[in-house]
C-alpha positions as CSV (number, residue, x, y, z in Angstrom):
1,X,75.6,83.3,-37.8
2,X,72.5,80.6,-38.4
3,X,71.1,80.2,-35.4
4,X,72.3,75.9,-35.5
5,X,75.0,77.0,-36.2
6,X,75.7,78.8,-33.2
7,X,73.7,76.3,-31.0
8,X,76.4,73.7,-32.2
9,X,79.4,75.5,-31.8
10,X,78.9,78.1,-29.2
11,X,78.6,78.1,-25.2
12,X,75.3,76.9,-24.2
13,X,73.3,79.7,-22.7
14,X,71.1,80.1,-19.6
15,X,68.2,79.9,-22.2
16,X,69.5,76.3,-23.3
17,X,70.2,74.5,-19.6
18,X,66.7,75.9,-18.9
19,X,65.3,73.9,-21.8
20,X,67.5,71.1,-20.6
21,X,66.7,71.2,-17.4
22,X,62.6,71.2,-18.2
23,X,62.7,68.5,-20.1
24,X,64.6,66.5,-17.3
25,X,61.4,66.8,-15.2
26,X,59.3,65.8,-18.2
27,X,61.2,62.7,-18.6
28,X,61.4,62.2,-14.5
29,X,57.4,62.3,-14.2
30,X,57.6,60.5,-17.6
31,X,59.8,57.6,-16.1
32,X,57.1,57.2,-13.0
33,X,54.1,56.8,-15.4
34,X,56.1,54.6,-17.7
35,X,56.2,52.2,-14.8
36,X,53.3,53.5,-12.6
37,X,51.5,50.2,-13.0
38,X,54.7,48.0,-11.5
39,X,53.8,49.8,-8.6
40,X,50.2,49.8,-8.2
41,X,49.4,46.5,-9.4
42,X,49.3,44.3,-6.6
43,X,46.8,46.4,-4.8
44,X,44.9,46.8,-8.6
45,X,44.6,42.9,-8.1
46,X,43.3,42.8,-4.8
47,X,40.5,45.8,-5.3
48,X,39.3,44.0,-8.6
49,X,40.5,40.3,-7.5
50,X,42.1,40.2,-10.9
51,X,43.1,36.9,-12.2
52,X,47.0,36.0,-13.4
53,X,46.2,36.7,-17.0
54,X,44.5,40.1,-16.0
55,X,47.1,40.9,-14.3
56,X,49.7,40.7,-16.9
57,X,47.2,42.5,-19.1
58,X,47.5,45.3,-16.8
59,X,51.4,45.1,-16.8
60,X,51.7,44.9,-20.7
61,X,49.0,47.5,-21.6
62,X,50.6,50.5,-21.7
63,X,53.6,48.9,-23.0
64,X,51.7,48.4,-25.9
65,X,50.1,51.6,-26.1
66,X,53.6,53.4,-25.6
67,X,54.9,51.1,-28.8
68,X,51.7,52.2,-31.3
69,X,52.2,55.8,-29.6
70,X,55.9,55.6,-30.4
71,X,55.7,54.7,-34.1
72,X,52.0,56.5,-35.1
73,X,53.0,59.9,-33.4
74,X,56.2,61.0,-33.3
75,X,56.2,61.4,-37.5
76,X,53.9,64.2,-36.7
77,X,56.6,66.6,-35.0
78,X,58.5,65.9,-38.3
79,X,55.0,67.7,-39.6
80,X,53.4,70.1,-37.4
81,X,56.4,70.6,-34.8
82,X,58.3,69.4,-31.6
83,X,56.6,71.6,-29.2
84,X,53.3,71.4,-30.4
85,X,53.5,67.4,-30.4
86,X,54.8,67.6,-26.9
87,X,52.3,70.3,-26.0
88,X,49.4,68.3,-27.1
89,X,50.7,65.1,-25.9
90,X,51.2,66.8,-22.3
91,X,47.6,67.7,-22.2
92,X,46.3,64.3,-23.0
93,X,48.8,62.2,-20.8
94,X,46.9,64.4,-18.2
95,X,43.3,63.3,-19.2
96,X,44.7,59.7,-19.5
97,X,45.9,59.8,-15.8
98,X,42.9,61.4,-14.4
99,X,40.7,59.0,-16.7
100,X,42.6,56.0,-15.0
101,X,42.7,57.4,-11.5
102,X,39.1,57.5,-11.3
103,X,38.5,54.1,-13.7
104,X,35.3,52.2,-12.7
105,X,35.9,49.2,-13.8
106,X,38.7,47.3,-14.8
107,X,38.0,47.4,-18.5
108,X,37.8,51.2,-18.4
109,X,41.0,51.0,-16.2
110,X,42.5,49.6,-19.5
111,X,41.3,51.6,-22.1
112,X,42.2,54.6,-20.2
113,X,46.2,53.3,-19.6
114,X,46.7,52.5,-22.8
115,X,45.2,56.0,-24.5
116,X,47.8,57.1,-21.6
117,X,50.7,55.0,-23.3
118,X,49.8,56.2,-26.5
119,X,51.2,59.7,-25.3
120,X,53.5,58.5,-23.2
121,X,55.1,56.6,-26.1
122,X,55.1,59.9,-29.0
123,X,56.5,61.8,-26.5
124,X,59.3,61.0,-25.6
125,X,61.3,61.1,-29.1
126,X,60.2,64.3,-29.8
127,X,61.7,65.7,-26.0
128,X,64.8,63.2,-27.1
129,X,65.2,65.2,-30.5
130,X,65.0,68.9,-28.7
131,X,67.2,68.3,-26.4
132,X,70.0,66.9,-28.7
133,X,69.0,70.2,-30.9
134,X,69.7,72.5,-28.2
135,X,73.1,71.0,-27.2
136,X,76.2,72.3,-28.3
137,X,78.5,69.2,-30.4
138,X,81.2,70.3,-27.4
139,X,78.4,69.7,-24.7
140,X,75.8,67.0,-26.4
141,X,77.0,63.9,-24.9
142,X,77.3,65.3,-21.1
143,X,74.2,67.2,-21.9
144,X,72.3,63.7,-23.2
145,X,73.9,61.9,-20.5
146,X,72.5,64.4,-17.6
147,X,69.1,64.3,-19.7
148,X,68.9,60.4,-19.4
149,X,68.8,60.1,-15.7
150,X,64.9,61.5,-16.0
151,X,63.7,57.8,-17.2
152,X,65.5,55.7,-13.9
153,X,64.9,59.1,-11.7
154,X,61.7,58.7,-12.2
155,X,60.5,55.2,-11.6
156,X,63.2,55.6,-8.2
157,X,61.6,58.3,-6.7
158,X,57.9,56.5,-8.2
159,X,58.3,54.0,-6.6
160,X,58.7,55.3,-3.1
161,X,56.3,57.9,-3.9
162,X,53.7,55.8,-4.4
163,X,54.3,53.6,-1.3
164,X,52.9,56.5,0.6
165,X,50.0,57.7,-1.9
166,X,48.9,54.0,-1.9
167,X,48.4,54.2,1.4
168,X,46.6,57.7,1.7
169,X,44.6,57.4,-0.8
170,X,44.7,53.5,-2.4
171,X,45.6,52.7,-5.7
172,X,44.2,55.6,-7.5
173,X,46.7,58.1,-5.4
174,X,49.6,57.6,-7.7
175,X,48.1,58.0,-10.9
176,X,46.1,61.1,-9.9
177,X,49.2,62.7,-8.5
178,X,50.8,62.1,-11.9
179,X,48.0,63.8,-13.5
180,X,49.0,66.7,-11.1
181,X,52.3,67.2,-11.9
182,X,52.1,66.6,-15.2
183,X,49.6,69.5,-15.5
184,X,51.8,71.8,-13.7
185,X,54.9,70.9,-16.0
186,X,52.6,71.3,-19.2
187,X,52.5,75.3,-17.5
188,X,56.0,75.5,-17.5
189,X,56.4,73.7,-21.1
190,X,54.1,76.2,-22.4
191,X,55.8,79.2,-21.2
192,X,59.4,78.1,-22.1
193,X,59.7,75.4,-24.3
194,X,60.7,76.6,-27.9
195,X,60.3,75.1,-31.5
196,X,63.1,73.2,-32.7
197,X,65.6,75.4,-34.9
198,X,65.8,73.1,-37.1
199,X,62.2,72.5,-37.8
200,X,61.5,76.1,-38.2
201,X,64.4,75.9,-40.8
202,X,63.3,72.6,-43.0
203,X,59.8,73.0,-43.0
204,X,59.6,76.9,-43.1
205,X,56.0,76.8,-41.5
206,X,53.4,79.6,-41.3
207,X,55.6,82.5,-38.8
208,X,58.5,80.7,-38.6
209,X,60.8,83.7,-39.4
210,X,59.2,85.2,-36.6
211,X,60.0,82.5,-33.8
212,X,63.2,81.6,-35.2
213,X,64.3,85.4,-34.2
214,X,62.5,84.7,-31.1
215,X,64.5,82.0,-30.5
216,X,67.2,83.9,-31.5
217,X,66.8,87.1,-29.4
218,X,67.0,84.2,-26.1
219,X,70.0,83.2,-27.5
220,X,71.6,86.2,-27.7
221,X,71.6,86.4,-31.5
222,X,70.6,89.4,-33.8
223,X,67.4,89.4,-35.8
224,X,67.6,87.7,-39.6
225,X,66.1,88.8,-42.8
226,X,65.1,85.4,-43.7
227,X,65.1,82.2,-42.9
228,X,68.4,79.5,-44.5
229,X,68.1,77.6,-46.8
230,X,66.4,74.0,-46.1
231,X,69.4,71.6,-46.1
232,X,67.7,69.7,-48.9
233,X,67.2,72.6,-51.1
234,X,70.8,73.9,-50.8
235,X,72.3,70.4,-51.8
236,X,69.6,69.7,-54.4
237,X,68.7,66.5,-52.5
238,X,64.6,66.1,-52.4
239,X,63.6,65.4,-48.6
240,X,62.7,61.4,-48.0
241,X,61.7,59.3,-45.1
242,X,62.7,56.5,-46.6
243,X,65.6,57.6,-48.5
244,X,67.0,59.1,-45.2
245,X,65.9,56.3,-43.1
246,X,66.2,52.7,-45.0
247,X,68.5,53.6,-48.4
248,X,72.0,53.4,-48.6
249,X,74.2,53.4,-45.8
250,X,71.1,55.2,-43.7
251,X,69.8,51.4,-44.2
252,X,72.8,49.9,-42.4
253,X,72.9,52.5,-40.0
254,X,68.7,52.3,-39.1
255,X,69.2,48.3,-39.1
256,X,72.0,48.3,-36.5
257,X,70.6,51.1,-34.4
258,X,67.3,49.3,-34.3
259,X,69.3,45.6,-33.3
260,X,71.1,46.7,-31.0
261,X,68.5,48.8,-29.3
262,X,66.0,46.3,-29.2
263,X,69.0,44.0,-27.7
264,X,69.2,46.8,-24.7
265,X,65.9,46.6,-24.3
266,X,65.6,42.8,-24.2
267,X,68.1,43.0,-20.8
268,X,66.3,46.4,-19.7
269,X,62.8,44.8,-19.8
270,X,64.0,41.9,-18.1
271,X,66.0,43.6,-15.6
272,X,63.1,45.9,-14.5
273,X,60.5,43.3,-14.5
274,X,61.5,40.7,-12.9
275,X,64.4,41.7,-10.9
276,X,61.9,41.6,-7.9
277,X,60.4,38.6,-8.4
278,X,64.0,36.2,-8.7
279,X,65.3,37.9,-6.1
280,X,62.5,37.1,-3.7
281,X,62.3,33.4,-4.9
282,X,65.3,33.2,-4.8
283,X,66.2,34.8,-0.8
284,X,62.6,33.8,0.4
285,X,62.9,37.7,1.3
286,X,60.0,39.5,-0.5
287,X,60.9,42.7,0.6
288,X,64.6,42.2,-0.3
289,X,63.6,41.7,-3.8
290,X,62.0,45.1,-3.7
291,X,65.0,46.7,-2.4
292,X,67.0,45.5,-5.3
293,X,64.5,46.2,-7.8
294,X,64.6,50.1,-6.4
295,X,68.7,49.8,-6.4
296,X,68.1,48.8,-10.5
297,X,66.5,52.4,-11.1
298,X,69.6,53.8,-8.8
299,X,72.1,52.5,-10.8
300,X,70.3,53.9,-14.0
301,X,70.6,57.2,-12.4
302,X,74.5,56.6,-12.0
303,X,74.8,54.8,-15.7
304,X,73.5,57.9,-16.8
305,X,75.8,60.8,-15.3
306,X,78.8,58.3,-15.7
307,X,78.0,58.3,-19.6
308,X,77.3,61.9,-19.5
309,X,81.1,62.4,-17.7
310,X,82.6,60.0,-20.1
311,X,81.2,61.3,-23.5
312,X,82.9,64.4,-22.9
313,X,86.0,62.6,-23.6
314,X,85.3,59.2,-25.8
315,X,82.8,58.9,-28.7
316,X,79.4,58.5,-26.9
317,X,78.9,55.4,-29.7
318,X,82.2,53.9,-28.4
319,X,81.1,54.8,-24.3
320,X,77.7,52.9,-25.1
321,X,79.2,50.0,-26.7
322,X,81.4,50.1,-23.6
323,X,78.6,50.3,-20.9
324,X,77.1,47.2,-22.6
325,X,80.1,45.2,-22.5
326,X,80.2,46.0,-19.0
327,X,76.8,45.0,-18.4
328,X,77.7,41.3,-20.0
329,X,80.1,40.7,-16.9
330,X,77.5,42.2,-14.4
331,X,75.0,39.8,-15.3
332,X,77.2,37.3,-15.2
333,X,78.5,38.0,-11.7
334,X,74.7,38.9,-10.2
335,X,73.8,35.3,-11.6
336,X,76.9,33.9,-9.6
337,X,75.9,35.5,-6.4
338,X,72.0,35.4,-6.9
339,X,71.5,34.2,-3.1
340,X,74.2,35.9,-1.8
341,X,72.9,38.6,0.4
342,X,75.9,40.7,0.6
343,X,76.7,40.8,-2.2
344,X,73.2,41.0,-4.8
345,X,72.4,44.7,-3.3
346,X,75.3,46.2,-4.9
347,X,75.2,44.2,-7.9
348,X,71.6,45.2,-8.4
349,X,72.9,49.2,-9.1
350,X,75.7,47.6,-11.1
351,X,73.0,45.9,-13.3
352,X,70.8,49.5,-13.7
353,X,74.1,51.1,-14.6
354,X,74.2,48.8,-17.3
355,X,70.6,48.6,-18.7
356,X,69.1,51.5,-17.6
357,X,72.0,54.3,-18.0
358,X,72.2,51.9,-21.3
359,X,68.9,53.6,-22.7
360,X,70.4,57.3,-21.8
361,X,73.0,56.2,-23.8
362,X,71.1,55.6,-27.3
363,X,68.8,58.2,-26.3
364,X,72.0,60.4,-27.0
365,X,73.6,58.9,-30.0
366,X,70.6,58.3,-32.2
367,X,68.9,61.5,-33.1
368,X,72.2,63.3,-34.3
369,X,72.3,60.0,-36.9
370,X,69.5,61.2,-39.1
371,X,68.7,64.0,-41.1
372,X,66.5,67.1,-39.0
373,X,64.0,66.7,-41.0
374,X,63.1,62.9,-40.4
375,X,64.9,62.7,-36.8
376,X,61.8,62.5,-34.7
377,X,60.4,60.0,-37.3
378,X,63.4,58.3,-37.2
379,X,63.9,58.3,-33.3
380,X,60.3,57.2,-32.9
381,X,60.5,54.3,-35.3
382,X,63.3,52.9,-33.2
383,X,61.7,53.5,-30.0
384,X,58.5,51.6,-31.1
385,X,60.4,48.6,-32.2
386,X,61.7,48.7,-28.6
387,X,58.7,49.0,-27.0
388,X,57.7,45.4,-29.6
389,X,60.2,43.7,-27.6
390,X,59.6,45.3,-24.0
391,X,56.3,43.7,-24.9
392,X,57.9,40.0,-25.5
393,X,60.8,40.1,-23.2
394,X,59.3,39.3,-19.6
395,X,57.2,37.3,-21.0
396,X,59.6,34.9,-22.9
397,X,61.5,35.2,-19.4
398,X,58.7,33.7,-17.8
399,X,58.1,31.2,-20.7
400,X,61.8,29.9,-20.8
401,X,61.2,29.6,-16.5
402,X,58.4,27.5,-16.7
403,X,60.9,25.9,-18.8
404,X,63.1,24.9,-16.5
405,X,65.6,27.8,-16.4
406,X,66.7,29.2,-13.0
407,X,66.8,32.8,-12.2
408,X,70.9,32.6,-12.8
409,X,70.4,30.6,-16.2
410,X,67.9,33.7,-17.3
411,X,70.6,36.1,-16.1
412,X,73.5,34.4,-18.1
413,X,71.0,34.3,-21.0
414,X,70.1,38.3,-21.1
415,X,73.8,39.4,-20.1
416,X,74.7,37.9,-23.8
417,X,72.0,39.4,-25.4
418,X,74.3,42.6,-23.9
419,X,77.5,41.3,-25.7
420,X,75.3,41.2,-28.7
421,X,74.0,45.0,-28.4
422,X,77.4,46.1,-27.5
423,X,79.0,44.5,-30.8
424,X,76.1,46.2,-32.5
425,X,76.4,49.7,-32.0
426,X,80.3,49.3,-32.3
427,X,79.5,48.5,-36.1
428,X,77.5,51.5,-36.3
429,X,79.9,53.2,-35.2
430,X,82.2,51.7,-37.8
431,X,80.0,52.8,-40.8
432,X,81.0,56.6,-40.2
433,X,84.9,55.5,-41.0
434,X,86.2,55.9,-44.5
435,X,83.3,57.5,-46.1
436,X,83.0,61.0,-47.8
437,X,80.4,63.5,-47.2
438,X,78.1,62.5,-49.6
439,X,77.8,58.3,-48.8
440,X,77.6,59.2,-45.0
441,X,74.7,61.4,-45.0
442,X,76.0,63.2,-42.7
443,X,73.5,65.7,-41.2
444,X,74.1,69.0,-39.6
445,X,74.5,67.7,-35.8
446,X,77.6,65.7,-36.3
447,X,78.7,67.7,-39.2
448,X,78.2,71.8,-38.5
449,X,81.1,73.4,-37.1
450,X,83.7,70.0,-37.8
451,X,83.5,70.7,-41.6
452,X,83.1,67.2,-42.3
453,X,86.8,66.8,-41.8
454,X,86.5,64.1,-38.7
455,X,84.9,61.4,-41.7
């Protein structure tokens, strides 16, 4: 049996929770670093007295270095690979750490976080893509779900972390303890991360007949005499980006994906951003409005497992349609009892179940929309466009405050932004019903084993 196909419709292995389980931690340390600045910036402002505009340079920078990353990188483990992307990424998130750990000045600070975000940005798709890959369909959208509490596991346990490494060894702690760990997991990456199956199969690089029965010996599979067929070359379709990605109904599909993505990330931007900062304006209770902000990245964790429960019996397109719909109401209820003390703490994990478990949720439904060939292409196109507006969205937060808007009225305002992601991803959804094999696209994830007889 082809080694996919066994992946898809086969009891996951030892070998394939291991790879799961590795790339959790990737995504937890890559969570923290994601967001390391959040935590280290008020004491960056007060060891370089850096004015309000430098400080929001700070904030943004490796925002906008993940975005570039996220579009200019990930194409390349369409070309040379998933693990070697990752690998290589790995190694230079390291230097980019240590590089801003030990920064001089504040302009080297900069130019060191954003060659930091650059990495930080092309990786993830490419870890998004494996793990899908190494799912079975019977197990992908627990498996995606448990994968997506890395991100809001991460910048929990960051956050308290760097509390304590702030204070041992000021600001630079945090970011030179993430260089740390991140070395160590670019060990264990090395040793047992493995190519994608179906990268080995599409591009047929130089040894791939020998990995793929590498691969295949973990997996329990006998040795093949050659590698299958591309999927192109056996349906006498020619391989295109943009044919898979932006012709057809792929257009539709890419253009909803991407709205109601970049609608998530409006709300999940805000959320995480400012959370802190209304709260405590709005309580007089600085530390209070750090409490919920940590609750936020809580609630992400639960989002996450409770998608990952619920995919195993609904659509995980329908489930993440759902979880923003739910978010719509939470929003709308946190902005009713904004000053309420008893009440905001537990609405504050109610709004990271929404937003943040909301990102595990399309990190498992979009790879298995495209093509194996162009998924990490794909997947990192969309990310990028979301990092665009993680760029804008606190920023047109603060904009429409200075306006005149209240913390509530900016709540109201982002929890429809939900209703509009939610309505989104339900037409996506839509766009697999009624079609036949050949106007669906349909790739090998959602098709394999299923003989495109769900469609």
């Amino acid at each position: 049996m082809e080694l996919r196909e066994t992946i898809r419709t086969t009891a996951m292995t030892s070998f394939q929770w291991k790879v799961v389980a590795l790339c959790i931690l990737l995504t937890v340390v890559d969570g923290y670093e994601i967001l390391i600045t959040a935590f280290t910036l008020p004491a960056l402002i007060e060891h370089w007295d850096l004015s309000t505009g430098q400080a929001g340079l700070v904030a943004s920078i490796g925002t906008l270095g993940m975005g570039i990353g996220a579009v200019a990188l990930s194409p390349l483990a369409d070309r040379i690979g998933r693990r070697r992307l990752i690998l290589g990424s790995l190694l230079l998130i390291v230097v980019g750490m240590v590089l801003s750990g030990l920064a001089p000045t504040f302009e080297a600070f900069l130019a060191a976080r954003f060659f930091a975000g650059l990495f930080l940005g092309g990786i993830v798709p490419s870890i998004n893509v494996l793990v899908s890959e190494y799912a079975s369909d019977q197990r992908r959208g627990t498996v995606m779900g448990i994968y997506g509490i890395g991100l809001p596991l991460g910048a929990a346990l960051g956050g308290f972390a760097s509390i304590e490494l702030i204070d041992s060894f000021t600001w630079r702690g945090p970011y030179l303890a993430a260089a740390t760990v991140t070395a160590v997991l670019l060990l264990a990456a090395w040793r047992i991360l493995p190519e994608s199956v179906g990268y080995l199969t599409e591009k047929q690089p130089r040894g791939a007949l020998d990995t793929y029965n590498a691969i295949g010996a973990r997996l329990g599979v006998a040795p093949a005499s050659g590698l299958p067929a591309p999927t192109a070359e056996a349906s006498g379709r020619r391989v295109s980006v943009a044919a898979d990605i932006f012709s057809g109904v792929m257009l539709r599909r890419t253009a909803l994906l991407w709205v109601s993505y970049a609608l998530l990330i409006a709300s999940f931007y805000f959320a995480n951003s400012l959370t802190a900062k209304l709260v405590a304006q709005s309580t007089g209770k600085p530390d209070f409005g750090i409490t919920a902000q940590s609750l936020v990245a809580v609630g992400g964790v639960i989002g996450a497992l409770a998608f990952a429960w619920l995919s195993s019996k609904v659509h995980p397109r329908m489930v993440t349609g759902a979880i923003m719909f739910v978010g719509t109401v939470v929003f709308f209820a946190f902005a009713a009892f904004f000053a309420n003390s008893s009440l905001v703490l537990l609405l504050a994990v109610l709004v990271g179940f929404s937003v943040n478990g909301g990102v595990a949720a399309y990190y498992a439904i979009s790879p298995p929309i495209y093509p194996t060939a162009v998924r990490a292409t794909a997947v990192g196109l969309m990310m990028g466009v979301g990092r665009a507006v993680a760029f804008l969205a606190p920023n047109i937060a603060a904009f429409l405050e200075e306006r005149g808007l209240t913390a509530p009225d900016l709540y109201r305002l982002y929890g429809g932004i939900l209703v509009l992601s939610g309505i989104a991803v339900l037409a996506l959804h839509r766009s697999y019903r009624g079609l036949n094999a050949h106007d669906a696209m349909e790739t090998e994830t959602e098709v394999g084993a299923r003989a495109l007889v769900q469609r």
